[in-house]
N, C-alpha and C positions, 0 to 999 in steps of 0.2 A: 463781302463776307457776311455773311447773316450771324446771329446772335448766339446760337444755336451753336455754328459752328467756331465763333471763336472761345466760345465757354468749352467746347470740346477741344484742342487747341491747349487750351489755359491747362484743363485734363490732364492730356497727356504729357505736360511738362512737370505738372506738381503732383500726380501719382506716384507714389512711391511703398513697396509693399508692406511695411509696418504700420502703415501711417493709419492713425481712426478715423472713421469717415465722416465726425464732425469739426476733426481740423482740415481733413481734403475741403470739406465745405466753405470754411472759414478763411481758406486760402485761396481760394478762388470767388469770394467776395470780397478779399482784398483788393484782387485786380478786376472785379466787375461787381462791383455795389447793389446797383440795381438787379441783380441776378437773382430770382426765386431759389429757394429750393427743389421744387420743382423740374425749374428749368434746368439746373443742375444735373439733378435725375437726369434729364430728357436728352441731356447732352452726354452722358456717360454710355448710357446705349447706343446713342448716336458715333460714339467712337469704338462703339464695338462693333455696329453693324456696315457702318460707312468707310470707317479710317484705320481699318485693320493691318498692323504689318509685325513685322517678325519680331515682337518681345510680348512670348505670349503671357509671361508672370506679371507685366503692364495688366495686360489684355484680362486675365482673370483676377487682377484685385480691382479693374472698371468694374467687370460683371458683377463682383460680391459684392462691391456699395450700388450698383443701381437698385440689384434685388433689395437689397434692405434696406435702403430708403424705399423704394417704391413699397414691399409692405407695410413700413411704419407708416407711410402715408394711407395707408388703403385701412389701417387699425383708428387712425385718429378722425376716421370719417363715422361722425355720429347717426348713430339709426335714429331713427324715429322709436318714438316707448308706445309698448304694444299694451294696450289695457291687460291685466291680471286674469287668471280663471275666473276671479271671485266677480271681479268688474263685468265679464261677457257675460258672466249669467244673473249678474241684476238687471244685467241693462235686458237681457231676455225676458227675466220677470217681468219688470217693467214692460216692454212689449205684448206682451201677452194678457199682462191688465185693460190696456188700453183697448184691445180687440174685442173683451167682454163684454166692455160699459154699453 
């Protein structure tokens, strides 16, 4: 059994519909330590697309923690900082001196 699916597995046992989803987290790095967050994610859709069966309030409190982990992870992914208006157009000035000399 791969990783993937016994974290999905671990899921579908300790899912339960009140529950927040950084205790589902926590509870499932009780029984698997080494387990990302990530991987976590990866295994909640994984038991939605793979190991579907007939308790769909299971099946839709999987889909609401994957989506909301998967966006808070896609928000905690830092951009890169974009120079200011004031920055592109010095730095244009500045090129445009250079072109004169």
């Amino acid at each position: 059994m791969s990783d993937i699916q016994a974290l999905a597995a671990t899921l579908k046992k300790l899912a339960k519909p009140d529950m927040k989803r950084k205790d589902l987290i926590a509870a499932v790095r009780d029984q698997h330590p080494d387990a990302t967050k990530k991987e976590v994610v990866r295994a909640a859709f994984y038991t939605l697309t793979h190991d579907v069966d007939d308790d769909p309030e299971q099946a839709q409190h999987l889909h609401a923690f994957a989506l909301t982990e998967r966006a808070s992870d896609e928000e905690d992914a830092i951009l890169p900082k974009r120079p200011g208006k004031k920055e592109r157009r010095k730095e244009r000035e500045l090129g445009s001196q250079g072109e004169h000399r």
